[in-house]
C-alpha positions as CSV (number, residue, x, y, z in Angstrom):
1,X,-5.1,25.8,84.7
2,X,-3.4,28.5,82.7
3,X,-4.4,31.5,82.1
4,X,-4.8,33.3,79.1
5,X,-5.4,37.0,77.5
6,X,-7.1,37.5,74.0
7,X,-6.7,41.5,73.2
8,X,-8.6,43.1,69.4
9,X,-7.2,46.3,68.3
10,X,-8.7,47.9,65.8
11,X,-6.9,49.6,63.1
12,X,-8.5,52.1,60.8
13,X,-7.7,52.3,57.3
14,X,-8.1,54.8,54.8
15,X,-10.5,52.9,51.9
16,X,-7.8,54.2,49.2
17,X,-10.2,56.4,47.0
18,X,-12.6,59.7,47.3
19,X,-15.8,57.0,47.3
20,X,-14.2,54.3,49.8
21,X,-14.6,55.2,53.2
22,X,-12.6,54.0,56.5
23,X,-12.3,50.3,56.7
24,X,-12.0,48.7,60.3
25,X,-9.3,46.1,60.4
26,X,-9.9,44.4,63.5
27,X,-6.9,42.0,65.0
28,X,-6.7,40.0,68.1
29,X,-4.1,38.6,70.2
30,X,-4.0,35.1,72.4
31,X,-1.5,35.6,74.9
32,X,-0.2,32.6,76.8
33,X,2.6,32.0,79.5
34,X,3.6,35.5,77.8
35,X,3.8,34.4,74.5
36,X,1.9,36.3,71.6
37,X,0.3,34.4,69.2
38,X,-1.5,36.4,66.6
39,X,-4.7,35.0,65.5
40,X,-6.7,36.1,62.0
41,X,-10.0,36.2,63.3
42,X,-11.8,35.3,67.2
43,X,-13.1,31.3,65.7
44,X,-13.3,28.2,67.4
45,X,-10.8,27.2,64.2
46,X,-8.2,29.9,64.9
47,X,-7.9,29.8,68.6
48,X,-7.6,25.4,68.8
49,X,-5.3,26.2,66.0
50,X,-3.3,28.8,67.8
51,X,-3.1,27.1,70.9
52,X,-1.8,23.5,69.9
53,X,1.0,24.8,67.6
54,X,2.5,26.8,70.7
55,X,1.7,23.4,72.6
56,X,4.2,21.3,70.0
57,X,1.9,19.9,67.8
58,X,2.6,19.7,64.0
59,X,0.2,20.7,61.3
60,X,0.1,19.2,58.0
61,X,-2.8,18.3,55.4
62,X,-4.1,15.2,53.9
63,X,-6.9,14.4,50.9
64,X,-9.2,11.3,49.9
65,X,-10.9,11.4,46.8
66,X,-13.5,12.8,48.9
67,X,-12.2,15.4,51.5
68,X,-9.7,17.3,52.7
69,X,-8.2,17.4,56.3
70,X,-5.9,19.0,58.5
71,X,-3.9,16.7,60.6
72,X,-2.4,17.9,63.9
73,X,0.6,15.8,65.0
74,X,2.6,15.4,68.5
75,X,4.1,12.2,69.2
76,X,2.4,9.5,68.3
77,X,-0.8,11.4,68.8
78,X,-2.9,12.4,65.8
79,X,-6.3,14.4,65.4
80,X,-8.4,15.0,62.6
81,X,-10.1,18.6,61.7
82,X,-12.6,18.1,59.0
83,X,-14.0,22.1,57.5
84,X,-17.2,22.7,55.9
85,X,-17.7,26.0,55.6
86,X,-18.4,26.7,58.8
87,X,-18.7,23.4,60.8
88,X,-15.5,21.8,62.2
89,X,-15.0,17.9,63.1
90,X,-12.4,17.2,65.3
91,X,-11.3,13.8,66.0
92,X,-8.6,11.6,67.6
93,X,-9.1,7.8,67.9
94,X,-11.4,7.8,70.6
95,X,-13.9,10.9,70.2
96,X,-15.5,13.3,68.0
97,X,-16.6,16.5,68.4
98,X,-18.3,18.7,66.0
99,X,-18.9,22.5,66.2
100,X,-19.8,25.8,64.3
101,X,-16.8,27.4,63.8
102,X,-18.3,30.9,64.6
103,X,-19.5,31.8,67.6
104,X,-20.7,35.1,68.4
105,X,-21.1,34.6,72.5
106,X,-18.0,34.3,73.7
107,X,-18.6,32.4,76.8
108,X,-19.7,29.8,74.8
109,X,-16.7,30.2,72.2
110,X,-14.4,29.6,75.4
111,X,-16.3,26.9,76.7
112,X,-16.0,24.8,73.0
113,X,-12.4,25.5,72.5
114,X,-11.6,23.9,76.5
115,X,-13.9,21.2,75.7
116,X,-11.4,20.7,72.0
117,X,-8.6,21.3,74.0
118,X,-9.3,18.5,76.4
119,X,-11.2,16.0,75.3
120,X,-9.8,15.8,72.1
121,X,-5.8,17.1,72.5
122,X,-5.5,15.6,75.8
123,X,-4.7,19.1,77.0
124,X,-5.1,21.2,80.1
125,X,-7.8,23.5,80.3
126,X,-7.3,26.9,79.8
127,X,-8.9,30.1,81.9
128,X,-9.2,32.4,78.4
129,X,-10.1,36.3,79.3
130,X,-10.9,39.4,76.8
């Protein structure tokens, strides 16, 4: 199992104007096998994301007349991510999972993203710390 860091800084901004007040800017970090791989916000969404593009898989999109989808690539395997709003469905050809992609506990949001990661990536499991 590998083990991995997720750090949030928190940058304060001036609001630009006498009315605006200080903004919080809030940015995290996923750090594997001492790699940095910034992420845009702490969801199911952006860590799976973050962590299968440093794995080798390719991301590209595809539309029906229906949907969109993003399609994650590597080799001749291929999984699904279906968005709405803020439920993801990931699929391969064997499995589904679907999730909310925010979740405020973050035992559980570690939990979900390891159960992405291996049931539907085929990858190892990682031990994710903050």
């Amino acid at each position: 199992m590998k083990n991995a860091t997720i750090t949030k800084t928190v940058d304060l901004l001036d609001g630009g104007c006498n009315v605006c007040g200080i903004i919080e800017n809030e940015n995290y970090t996923l750090v594997i096998d001492e790699q940095a791989i910034p992420l845009e916000e702490l969801t199911v969404n952006a860590l799976v994301t973050g962590i299968v593009l440093q794995e080798g898989f390719k991301r590209s999109y595809e539309s029906d007349e229906v949907d969109d989808f993003v399609l994650y690539k590597k080799e001749q395997q291929v999984v699904r991510l279906k968005e709405e709003y803020d439920f993801l469905t990931y699929s391969n050809d064997k499995t589904t999972i679907s999730t909310k992609d925010q979740l405020v506990d973050k035992v559980k949001l570690v939990e979900k993203v390891n159960e992405i990661l291996v049931t539907i990536f085929d990858l190892e499991e990682l031990d994710i710390r903050f």
